[in-house]
C-alpha positions in Angstrom: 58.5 8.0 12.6 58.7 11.8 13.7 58.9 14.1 10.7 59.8 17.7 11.2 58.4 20.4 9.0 60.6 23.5 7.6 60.7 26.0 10.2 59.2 29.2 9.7 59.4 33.0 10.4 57.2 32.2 13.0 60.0 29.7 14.8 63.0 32.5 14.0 61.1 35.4 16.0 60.3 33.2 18.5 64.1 32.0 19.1 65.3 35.4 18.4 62.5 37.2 20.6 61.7 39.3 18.8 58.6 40.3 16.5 57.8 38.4 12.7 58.0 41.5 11.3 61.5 42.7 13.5 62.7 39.2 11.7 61.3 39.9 8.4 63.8 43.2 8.1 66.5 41.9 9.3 66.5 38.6 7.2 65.3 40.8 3.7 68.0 43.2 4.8 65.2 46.4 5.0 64.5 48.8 7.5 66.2 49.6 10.8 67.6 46.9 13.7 69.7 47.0 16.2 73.0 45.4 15.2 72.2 42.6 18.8 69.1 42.0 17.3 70.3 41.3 13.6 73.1 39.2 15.3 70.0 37.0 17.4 67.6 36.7 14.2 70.9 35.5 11.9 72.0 33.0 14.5 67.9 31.7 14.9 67.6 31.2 11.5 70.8 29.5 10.6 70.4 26.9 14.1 67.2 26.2 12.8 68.1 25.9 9.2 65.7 28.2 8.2 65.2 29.0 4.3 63.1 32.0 3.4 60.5 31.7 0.8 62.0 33.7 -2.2 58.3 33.5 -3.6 56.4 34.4 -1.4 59.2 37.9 -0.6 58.7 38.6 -4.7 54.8 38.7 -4.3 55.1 40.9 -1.1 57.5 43.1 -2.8 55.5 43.2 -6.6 58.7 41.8 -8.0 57.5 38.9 -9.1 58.7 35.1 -9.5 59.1 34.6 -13.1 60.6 35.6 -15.9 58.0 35.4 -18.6 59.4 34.3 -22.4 56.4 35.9 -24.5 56.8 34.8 -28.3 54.8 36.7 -31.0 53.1 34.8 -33.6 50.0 33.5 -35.8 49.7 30.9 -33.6 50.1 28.9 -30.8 52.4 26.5 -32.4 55.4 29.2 -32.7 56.2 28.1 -29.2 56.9 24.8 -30.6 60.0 26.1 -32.9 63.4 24.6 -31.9 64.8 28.4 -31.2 62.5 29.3 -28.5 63.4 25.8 -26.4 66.9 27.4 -26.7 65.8 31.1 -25.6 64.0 29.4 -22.6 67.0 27.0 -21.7 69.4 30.6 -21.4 67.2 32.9 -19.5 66.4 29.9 -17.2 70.1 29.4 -16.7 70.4 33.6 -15.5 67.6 33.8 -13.4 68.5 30.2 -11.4 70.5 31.9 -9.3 67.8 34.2 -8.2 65.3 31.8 -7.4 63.3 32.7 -10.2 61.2 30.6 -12.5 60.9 31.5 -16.4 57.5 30.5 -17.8 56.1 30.5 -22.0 53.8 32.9 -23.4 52.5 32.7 -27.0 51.2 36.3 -27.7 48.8 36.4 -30.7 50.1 39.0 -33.5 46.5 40.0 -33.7 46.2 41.1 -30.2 48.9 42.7 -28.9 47.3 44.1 -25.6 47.6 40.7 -24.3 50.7 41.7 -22.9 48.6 43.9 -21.0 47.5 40.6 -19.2 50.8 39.3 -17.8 51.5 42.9 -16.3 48.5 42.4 -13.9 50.1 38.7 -12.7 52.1 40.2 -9.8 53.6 36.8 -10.5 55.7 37.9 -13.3 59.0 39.9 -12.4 60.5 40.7 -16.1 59.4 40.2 -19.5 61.2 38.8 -23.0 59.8 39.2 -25.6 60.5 37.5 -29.1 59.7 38.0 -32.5 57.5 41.0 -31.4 55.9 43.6 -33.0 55.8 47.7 -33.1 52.2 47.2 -31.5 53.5 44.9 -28.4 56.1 47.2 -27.6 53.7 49.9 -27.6 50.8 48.1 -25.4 53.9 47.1 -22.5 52.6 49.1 -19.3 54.4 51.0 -17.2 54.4 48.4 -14.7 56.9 46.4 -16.3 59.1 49.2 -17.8 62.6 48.8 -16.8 61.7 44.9 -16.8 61.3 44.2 -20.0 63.6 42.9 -23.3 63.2 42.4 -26.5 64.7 39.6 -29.0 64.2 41.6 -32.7 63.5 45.2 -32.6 63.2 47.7 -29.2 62.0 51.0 -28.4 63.1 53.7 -26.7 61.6 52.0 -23.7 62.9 48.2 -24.7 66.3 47.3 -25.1 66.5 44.8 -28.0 68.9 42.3 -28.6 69.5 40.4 -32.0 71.4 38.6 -34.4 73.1 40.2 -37.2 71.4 38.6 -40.0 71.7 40.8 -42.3 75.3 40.5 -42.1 75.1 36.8 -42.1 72.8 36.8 -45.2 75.2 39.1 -47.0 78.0 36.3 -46.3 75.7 34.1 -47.1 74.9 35.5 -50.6 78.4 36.6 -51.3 79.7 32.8 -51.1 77.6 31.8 -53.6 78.5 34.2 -56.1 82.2 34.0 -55.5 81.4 29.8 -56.1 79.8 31.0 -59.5 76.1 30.9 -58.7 74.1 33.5 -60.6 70.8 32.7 -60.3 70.4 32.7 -56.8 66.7 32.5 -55.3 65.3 33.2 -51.8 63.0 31.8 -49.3 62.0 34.7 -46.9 60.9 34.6 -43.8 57.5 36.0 -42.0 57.0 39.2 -43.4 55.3 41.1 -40.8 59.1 40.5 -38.5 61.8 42.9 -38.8 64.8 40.5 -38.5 63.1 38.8 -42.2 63.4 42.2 -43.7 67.1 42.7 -43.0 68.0 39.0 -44.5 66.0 40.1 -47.9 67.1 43.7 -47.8 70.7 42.0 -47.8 69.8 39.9 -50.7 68.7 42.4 -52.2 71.9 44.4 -52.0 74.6 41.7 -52.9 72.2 40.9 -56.3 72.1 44.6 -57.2 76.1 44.9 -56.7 76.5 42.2 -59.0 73.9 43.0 -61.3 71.5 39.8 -60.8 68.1 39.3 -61.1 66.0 39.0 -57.7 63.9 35.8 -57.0 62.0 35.9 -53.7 59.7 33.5 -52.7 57.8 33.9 -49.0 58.4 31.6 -46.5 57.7 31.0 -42.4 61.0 29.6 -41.3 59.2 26.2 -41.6 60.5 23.0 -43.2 57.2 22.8 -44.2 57.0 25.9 -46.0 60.3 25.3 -47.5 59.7 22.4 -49.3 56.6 24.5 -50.6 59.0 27.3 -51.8 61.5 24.6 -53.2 59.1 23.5 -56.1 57.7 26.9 -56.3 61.4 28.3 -57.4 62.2 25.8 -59.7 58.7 25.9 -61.7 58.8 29.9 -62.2 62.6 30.0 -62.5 63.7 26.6 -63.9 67.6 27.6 -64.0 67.9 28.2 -60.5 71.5 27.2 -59.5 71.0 28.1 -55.7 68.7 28.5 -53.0 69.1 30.7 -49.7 67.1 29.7 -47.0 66.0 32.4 -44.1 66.6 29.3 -41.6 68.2 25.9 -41.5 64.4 24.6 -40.7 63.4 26.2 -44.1 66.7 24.9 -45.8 66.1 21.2 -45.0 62.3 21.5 -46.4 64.1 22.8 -49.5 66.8 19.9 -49.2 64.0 17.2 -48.9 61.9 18.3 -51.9 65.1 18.8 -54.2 66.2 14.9 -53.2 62.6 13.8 -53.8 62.7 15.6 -57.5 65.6 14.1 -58.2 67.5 17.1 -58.1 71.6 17.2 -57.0 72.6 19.5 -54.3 74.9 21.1 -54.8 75.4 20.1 -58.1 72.6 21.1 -59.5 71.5 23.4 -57.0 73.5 24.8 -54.0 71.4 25.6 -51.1 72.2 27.2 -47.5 70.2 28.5 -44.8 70.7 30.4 -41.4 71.4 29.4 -37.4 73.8 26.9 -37.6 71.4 24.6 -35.6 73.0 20.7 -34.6 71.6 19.3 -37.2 73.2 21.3 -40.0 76.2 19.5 -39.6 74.3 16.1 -40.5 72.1 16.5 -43.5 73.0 14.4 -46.4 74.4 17.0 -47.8 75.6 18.7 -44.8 74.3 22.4 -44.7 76.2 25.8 -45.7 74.7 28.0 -43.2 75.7 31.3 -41.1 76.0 30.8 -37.4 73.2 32.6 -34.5 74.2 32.8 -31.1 71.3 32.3 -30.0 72.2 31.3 -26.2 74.4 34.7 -25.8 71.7 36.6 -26.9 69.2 35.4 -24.6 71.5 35.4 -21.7 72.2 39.1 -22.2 68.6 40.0 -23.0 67.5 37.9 -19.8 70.3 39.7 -17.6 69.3 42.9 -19.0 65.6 42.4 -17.3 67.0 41.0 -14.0 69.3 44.1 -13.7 66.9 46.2 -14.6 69.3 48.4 -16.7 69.1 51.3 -18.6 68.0 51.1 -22.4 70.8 50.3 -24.2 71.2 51.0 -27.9 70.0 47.8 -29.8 72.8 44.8 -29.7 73.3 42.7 -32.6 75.7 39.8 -32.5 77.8 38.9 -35.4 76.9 36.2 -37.7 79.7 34.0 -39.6 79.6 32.1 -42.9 79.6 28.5 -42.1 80.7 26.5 -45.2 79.8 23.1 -45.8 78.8 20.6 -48.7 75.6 21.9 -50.0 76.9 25.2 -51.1 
């Protein structure tokens, strides 16, 4: 059995007679040909079904082949959080089209240069960057300028895209008040990332307004951590009658350690979290929550990169109250 390879530059020169590199303009569309010799390299390559290596162009040109997704955290294991899978799933659905391939990056909060690192890979054509930090933004070299976005907070370098959480939070908050809670404690998020601070600073603001007293107890976003938090609330403030979650992940930890203490939700205590993630809708109770588009975001923060755009001011997308039974 006879198998035939791809053809090659190589074979469209040769058909077209003419040099590799007269075919390599005229096929990448750069520098000068005459229009009989574009018309003879066009009609090689497409009678020998030729396909030009999109990969091997980017490296030639220093545009890279990938879109790297570089996620800030403590640890490696950030890149195992639900959200990111989502991130990675939207940028890889924008740059598809472009022959480009999206890789994961876990970028240690402690060492920020490392983004220093993926600028040398001429492998890597635009950069987005989640959960980052004042410090990363400030190590990103010039290299990658132009091809860079953020997912939380920018510069005047990086345009940064977000969710309104802050707004969210404040709807958040606001329902449970106008449903009669008034002792309402809070499981934060990560203190060191921005988006965390608007969601407490919004807390903070509705329980001023109304005269209440503050109850904040850190958190990670975590289940984990929220089951944690859930205990800790009730033992330093035993009237609790509700429980904000920074995320649905920290919400359920706080659902499963109030079931296990034989607490009733919501009738003891309400509690509601933020993203709106699938599985909101099918806790026992199902979850109050506030939505987080996370898909649009990514998607515009991934075409922002590929079209190398102008910095923007920073985008937040609205967030919505999303009421259900355990608030």
């Amino acid at each position: 059995m006879t198998t035939h390879r791809p053809a090659t530059l190589r074979d469209v020169a040769l058909a077209a007679g003419v040099s590799q590199a007269t075919a390599s303009r005229v096929l990448a569309g750069t520098g000068y040909a005459a229009p009989a010799t574009r018309e003879r390299v066009h009609a090689a390559a497409e009678r020998l079904g030729y396909v030009p290596n999109l990969a091997a162009r980017a490296l030639v040109r220093g545009t890279g082949v990938r879109l790297v997704v570089a996620v800030s955290g403590t640890a490696p294991t950030v890149l195992d959080d639900p959200y990111v899978d989502r991130v990675v799933g939207a940028a890889a659905r924008v740059c598809a089209p472009y022959g480009l391939g999206v890789s994961l990056h876990w970028l240690p909060t402690r060492a920020p240069g490392e983004v220093r690192r993926l600028a040398e890979d001429r492998g890597v054509g635009g950069l987005l960057l989640i959960n980052t930090t004042e410090a990363v933004l400030d190590a990103v070299p010039a290299r990658l300028r132009g091809r860079v976005a953020s997912i939380g907070i920018g510069s005047a370098l990086v345009p940064a895209y977000d969710v309104d959480n802050g707004g969210g939070t404040e709807a958040v908050v606001r329902h449970l008040y106008d449903t009669g809670r008034r002792h309402i404690a809070m499981v934060t998020g990560p203190r060191w990332l921005s988006c965390a601070g608007r969601s407490v600073s919004a807390y903070r603001r509705v329980m001023r307004d109304a005269a209440l007293p503050v109850r904040l107890v850190p958190g990670d976003f975590s289940a984990g951590r929220g089951r944690a938090a859930a205990r800790e609330v009730l033992e330093r403030w035993p009237d609790t009658d509700a429980i904000v979650g920074s995320s649905d992940a920290t919400a359920f930890g706080v659902l499963d350690r109030l079931r296990a203490d034989g607490v009733q939700v919501p009738g003891d205590v309400a509690v509601t979290g933020f993203d709106d993630v699938p599985l909101a809708a099918m806790t026992a109770p199902a979850l109050t929550t506030a939505t987080h588009p996370v898909a649009q975001i990514a998607t515009a923060a991934a075409t922002a990169v590929l079209a190398g755009r102008p910095v923007p001011p920073s985008t937040l997308f609205p967030s919505r109250l999303v009421r259900r039974v355990s608030a």
